[in-house]
C-alpha positions in Angstrom: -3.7 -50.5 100.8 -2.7 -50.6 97.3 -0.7 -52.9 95.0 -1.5 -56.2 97.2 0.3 -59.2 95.9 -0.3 -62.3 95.8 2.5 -62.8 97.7 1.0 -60.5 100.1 -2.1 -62.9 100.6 -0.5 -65.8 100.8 1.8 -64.9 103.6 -2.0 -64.0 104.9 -3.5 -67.4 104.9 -0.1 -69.1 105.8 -0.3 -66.8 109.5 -3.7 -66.4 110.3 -4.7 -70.1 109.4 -6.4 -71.9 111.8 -5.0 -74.9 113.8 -7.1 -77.5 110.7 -5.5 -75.2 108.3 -8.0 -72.9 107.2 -8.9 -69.5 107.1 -12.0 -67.4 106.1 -12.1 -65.0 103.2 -13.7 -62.6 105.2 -10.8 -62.5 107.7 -8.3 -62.2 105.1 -10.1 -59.0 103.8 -9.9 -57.5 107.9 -6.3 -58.0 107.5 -5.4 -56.3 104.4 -8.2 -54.0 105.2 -9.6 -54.0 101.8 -13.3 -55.5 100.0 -14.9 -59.2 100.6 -15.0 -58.7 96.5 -11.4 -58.0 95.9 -10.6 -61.2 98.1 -13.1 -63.2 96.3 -11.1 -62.1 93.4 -7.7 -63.0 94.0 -8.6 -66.1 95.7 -10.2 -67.6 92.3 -6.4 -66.7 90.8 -4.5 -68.7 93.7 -7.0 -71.6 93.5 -6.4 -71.5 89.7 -2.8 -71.0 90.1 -2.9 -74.2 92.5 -1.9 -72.9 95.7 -5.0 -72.7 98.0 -8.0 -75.1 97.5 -11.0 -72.5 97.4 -15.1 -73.2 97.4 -17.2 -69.8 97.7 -18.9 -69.9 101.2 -16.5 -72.6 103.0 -12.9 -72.0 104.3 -9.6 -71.5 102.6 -6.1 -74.4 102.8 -3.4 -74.2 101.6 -2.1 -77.2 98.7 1.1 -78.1 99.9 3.1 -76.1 96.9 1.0 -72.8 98.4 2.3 -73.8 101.6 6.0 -74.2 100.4 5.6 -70.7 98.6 3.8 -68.9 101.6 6.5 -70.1 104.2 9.5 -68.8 102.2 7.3 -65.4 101.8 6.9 -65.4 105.6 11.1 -66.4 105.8 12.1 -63.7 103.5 9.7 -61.0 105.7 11.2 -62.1 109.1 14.4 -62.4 108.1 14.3 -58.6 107.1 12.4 -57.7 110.3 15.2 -58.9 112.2 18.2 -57.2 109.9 16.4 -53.8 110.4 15.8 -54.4 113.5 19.0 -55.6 114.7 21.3 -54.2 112.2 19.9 -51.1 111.1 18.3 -49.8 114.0 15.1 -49.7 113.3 12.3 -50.2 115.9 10.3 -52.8 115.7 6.8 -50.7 114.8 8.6 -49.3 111.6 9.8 -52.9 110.6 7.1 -54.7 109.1 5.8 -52.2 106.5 9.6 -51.5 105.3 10.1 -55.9 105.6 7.0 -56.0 103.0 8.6 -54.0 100.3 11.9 -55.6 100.6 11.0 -59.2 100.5 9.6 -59.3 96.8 12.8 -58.0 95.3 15.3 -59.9 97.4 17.1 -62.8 95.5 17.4 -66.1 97.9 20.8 -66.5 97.7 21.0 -62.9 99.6 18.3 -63.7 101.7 20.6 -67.2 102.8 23.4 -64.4 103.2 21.3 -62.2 105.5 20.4 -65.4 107.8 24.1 -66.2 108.0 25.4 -62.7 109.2 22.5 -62.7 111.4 23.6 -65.9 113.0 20.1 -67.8 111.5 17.8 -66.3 114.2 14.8 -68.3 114.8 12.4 -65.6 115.8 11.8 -62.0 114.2 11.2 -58.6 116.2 7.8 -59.5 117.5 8.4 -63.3 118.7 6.8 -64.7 115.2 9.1 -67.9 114.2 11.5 -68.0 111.1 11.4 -71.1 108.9 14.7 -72.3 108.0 15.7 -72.7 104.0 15.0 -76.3 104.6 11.1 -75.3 105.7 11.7 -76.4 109.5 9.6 -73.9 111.8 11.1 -73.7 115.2 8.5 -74.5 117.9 6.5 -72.0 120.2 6.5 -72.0 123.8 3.0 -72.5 124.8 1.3 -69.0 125.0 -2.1 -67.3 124.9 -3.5 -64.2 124.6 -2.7 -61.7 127.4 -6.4 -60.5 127.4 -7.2 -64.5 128.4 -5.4 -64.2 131.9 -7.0 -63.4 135.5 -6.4 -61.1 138.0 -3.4 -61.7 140.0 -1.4 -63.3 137.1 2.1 -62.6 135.4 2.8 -63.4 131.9 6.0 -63.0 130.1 5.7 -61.8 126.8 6.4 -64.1 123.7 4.9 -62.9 120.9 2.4 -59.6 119.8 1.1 -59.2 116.6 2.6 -56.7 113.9 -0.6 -56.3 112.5 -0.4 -52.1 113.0 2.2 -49.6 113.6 -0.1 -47.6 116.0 -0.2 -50.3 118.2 3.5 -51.5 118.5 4.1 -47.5 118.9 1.5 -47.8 121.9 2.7 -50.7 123.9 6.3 -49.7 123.5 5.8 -46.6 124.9 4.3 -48.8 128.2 7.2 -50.8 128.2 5.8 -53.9 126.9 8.6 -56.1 124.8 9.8 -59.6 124.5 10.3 -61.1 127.7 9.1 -58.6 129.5 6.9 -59.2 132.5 2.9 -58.1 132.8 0.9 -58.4 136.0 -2.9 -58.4 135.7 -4.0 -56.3 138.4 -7.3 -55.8 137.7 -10.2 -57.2 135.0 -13.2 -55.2 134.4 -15.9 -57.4 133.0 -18.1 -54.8 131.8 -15.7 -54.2 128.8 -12.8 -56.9 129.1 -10.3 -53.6 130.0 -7.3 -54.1 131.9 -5.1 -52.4 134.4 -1.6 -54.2 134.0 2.0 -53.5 135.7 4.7 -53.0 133.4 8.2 -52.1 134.5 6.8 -51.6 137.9 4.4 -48.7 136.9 0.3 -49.2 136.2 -1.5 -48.8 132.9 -5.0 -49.3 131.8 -5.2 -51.0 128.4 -8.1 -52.0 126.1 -9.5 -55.7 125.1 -8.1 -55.1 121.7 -4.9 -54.6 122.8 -4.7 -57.4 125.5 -6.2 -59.9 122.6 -2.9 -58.9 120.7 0.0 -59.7 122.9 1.0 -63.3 123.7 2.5 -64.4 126.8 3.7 -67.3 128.6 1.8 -67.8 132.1 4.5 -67.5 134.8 3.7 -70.2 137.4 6.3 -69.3 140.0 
């Protein structure tokens, strides 16, 4: 990947934090899918710029300006996800690398104009949540990762990660979307693989891909 912002990194930190707030350097290079050295670097710029508090070795915050500047990143991104989505057509495993070039050029006031036509949606394409202008980040229903669930249970889906066009082209083409419905029908322990209804009709699908769709346990 070439030409990574800081913008880019930020937006980074501000998703993949953990529930304290932190993230580890060598998890930010996994998701960029670039060098422990070029993180290193660009970290030392955002801790000298003032929005991440950075020690070699130890985890990686946020200073509440970083914060405020990652989470209107993340609002511009979404915001486009859901106009090409919704308003251009586009599925939702071409949205994300099209919503990264658009929301560095993007002025605010027409990002404030694109949440209005859009009718200020509070989730994007892939169940991530929008912050609003004012910074308020509508709450999640409780989920957890598909691959976490037993045999015999049904999750509705609520969230999967955007993290690789690949994979959204996979689980589309298995039916999986927002909402939809997944049985567990069978977990093999020797390597955490699933078979799973969808839509009525069996698939067999890998750890990896279980750990990277969220649903809500359906109790009924």
């Amino acid at each position: 990947m070439q030409n990574i912002s800081k913008e880019d990194y930020l937006g980074i930190i501000y998703k993949y934090k953990d529930e304290s707030g932190e993230i580890k350097a060598n998890l930010i290079a996994e998701k960029l899918q670039i060098s422990n050295a070029a993180v290193t670097d660009m970290l030392k710029k955002l801790s000298r710029d003032g929005h991440i508090n950075y020690e070699k070795y130890k985890g990686i915050h946020l200073t509440e300006s970083g914060e405020d500047y990652a989470r209107n990143i993340i609002r511009r991104h979404r915001i486009w996800e859901v106009f090409l989505n919704q308003i251009v057509g586009m599925p939702w495993e071409k949205v994300h690398d099209e919503a990264n070039r658009l929301e560095h050029s993007a002025s605010d006031e027409l990002i404030n104009r694109l949440e209005e036509m859009l009718e200020f949606p509070e989730y994007d394409p892939h169940g991530d949540p929008i912050p609003s202008k004012e910074g308020k980040v509508p709450k999640m229903r409780k989920h957890k990762p598909l691959a976490e669930l037993k045999t015999g249970q049904v999750g509705s889906v609520i969230r999967v990660n955007d993290f690789d066009e690949q994979f959204l082209n996979y689980i589309s083409k298995i039916g999986v979307k927002l909402n939809e419905l997944i049985l567990v029908r069978e977990k093999r322990q020797f390597d955490n693989s699933m078979q799973v209804i969808v839509k009525g009709k069996p698939c067999n699908i890998s750890s990896k891909v279980a750990e990277n769709i969220f649903v809500e346990i359906n109790k009924s």
